[in-house]
N, C-alpha and C positions, 0 to 999 in steps of 0.2 A: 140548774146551775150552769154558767157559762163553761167552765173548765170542767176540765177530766182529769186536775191533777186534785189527789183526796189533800195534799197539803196546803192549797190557797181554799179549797170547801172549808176546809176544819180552820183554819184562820179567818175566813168571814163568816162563819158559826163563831167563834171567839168573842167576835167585835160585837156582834148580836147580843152577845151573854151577858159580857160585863159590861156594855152598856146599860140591859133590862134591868142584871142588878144593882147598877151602881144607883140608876131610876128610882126602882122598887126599897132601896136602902135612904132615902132620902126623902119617898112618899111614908115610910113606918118610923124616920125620924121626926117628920111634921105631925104627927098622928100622936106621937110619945108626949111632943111639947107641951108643958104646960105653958100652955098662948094667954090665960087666963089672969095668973100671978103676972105675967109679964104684963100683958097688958094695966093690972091694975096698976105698978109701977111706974110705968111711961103715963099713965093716965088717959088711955085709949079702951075705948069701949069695946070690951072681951069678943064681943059677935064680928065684929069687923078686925079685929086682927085676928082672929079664928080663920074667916072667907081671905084676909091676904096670905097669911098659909097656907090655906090649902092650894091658894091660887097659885103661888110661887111653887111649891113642890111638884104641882102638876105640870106648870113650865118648864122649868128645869128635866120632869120624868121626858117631859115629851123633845125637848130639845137634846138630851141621854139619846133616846131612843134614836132622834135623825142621824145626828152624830154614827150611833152603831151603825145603821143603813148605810151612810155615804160611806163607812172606813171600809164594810161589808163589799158595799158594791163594788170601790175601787179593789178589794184584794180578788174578789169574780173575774175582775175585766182580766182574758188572758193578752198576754202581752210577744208580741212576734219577737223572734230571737236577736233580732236586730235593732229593739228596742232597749232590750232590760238592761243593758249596759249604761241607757243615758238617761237623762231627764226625759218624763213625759212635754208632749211636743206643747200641751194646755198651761204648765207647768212656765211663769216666766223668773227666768233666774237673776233681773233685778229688782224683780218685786217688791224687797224689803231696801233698794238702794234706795239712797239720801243725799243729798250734798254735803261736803266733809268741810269742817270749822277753817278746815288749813289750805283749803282753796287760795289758789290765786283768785284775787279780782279779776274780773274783767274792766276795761277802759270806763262804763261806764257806771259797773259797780266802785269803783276808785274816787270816782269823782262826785258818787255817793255818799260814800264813807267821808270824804276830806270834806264837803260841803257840811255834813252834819256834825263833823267834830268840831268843825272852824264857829259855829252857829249859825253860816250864810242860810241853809237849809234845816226846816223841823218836817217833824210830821206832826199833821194834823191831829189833834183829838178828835176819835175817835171817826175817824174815815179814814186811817193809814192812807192817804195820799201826803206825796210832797211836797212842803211849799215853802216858797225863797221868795226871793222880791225879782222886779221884771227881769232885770239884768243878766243876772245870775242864777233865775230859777230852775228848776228842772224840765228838761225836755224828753218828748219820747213818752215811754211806760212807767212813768212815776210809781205809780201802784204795783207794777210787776216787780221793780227795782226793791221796792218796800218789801214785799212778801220771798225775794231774792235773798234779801240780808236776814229778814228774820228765820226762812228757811236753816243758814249758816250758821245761826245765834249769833252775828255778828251785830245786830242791834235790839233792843229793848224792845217792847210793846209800844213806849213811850219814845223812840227812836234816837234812845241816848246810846253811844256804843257801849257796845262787852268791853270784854278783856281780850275776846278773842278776835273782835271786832277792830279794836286798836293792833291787833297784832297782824291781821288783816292789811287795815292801812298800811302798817308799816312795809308788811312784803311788797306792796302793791305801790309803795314811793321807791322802796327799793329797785325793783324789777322794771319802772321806768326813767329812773338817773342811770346817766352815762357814763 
């Protein structure tokens, strides 16, 4: 073991356990199945929904099992005293950020938005690129622009705006009238 403290040993012993049994309790539930009755219902030949059981329970044991390892090893890994107060340093803390619906536009998201509300600008079926006529078409990262708004929920798949989309625009005619 890395550490000399018995309380992070016995917590990556823990993660070990009920991992093995949470594994071992879902390889004796595949085992219990009647896969046979099932199978006749769906209408699938009992020997091969038999072998995807047992496939699947073995997946699942064995990915149990890694799971217990990685929680194991990270409780092992001792941590200098000038760490445990903070986030580990691998650890990135916007990992789960997003862009938020109530964004302001940017200039060029704006003139996005107003293009495709107006109908100057659609998007493409199915190539999410922009496309206008010469004049007034979209310049720049059409595509980027596109995958910008849809990030926001500010437009459709089909590149008709949301609700949040028009509320968008709104801020966004707002925040440049004088």
């Amino acid at each position: 073991m890395w550490s000399d403290d018995p309380d992070r040993d016995n917590l990556a012993e823990t993660f070990r356990s009920i991992a093995r049994e949470v594994g071992e309790s879902i390889e004796r539930l595949a085992a219990q199945a009647d896969v046979d009755d099932f199978a006749g219902y769906v209408g699938v030949d009992p020997e091969r929904a038999r072998e995807w059981v047992e496939n699947t329970a073995s997946w699942l044991g064995s990915q149990l099992e890694q799971f217990g390892e990685e929680m194991a090893s990270r409780a092992e890994r001792p941590q200098p005293q000038s760490e445990r107060s903070q986030p580990a340093a691998e650890e990135d803390p916007l990992r789960g950020a997003a862009p938020h619906p109530l964004d302001l536009p940017t200039e060029e998201q704006g003139i996005a938005l107003a293009a495709l509300e107006s109908g100057r600008w659609m998007v493409e079926p199915g190539s999410h690129r922009l496309i206008g006529d010469l004049d007034s078409g979209p310049r720049g990262d059409a595509l980027g622009i596109v995958q910008e708004l849809r990030a926001r929920d500010w437009i459709t798949a089909e590149g008709r705006l949301t609700l949040a989309g028009q509320r968008a625009l709104g801020r966004w005619l707002d925040a440049s009238s004088p």
